[in-house]
C-alpha positions in Angstrom: -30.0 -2.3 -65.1 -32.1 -5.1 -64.7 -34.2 -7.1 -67.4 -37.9 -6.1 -64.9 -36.8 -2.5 -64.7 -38.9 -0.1 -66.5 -37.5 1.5 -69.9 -39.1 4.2 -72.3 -38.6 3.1 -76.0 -36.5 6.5 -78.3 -36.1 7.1 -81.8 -33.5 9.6 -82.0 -31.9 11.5 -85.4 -27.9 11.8 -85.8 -26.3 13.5 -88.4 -22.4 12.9 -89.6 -19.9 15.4 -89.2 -17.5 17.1 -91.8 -14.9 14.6 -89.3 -17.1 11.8 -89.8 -18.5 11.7 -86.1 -22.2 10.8 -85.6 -23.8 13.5 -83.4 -27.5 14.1 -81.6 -29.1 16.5 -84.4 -32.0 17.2 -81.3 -34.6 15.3 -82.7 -36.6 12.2 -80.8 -39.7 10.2 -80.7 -40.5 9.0 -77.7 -42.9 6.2 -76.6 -45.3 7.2 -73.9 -45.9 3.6 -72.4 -42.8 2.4 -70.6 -42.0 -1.4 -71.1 -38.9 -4.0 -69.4 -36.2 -3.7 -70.3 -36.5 -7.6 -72.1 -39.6 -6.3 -73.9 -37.6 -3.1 -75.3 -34.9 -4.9 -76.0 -36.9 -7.4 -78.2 -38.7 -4.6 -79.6 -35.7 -2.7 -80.8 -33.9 -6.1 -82.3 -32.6 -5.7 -85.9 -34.2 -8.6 -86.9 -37.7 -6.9 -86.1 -36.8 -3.6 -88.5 -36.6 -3.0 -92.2 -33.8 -0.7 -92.7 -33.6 2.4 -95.7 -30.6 4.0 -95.6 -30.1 5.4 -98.5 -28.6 9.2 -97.0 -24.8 8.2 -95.2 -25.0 11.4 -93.7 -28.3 10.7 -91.4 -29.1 8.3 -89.0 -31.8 6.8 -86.3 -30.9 5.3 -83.2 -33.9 2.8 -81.7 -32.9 3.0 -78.1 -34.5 1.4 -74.1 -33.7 4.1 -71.4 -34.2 4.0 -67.9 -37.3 5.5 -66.7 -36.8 6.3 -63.6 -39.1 5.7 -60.6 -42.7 5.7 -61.3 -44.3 9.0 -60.0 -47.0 7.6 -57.7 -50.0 9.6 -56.6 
């Protein structure tokens, strides 16, 4: 993928197995507005995010995915 290409921005909820392995509970934000990848990347940086985690069996996931080709009319 290439740092131009257009991304959508996703917060997405995992929860810990009994055999301790992360897994998609099926809950996600996602951001309507697609971005570059550079931008999304930026955005989702740890150094841009407080962080709470005070459950160790939960987690969210800040993630850029490909948006595929724009749907022109």
């Amino acid at each position: 993928m290439n740092i131009t290409d257009a991304v959508i921005f996703v917060i997405s909820l995992w929860g810990k197995t009994a055999a301790g392995e992360w897994t998609y509970i099926g809950n996600q934000y996602v951001h309507q507005k697609p971005m570059t990848l550079a931008e999304c990347t930026e955005f989702i940086a740890p150094r841009n995010w407080g962080r709470f985690t005070e459950n160790e069996y939960y987690k969210i996931e800040l993630a850029c995915y490909h948006a595929g080709p724009r749907n022109e009319t």
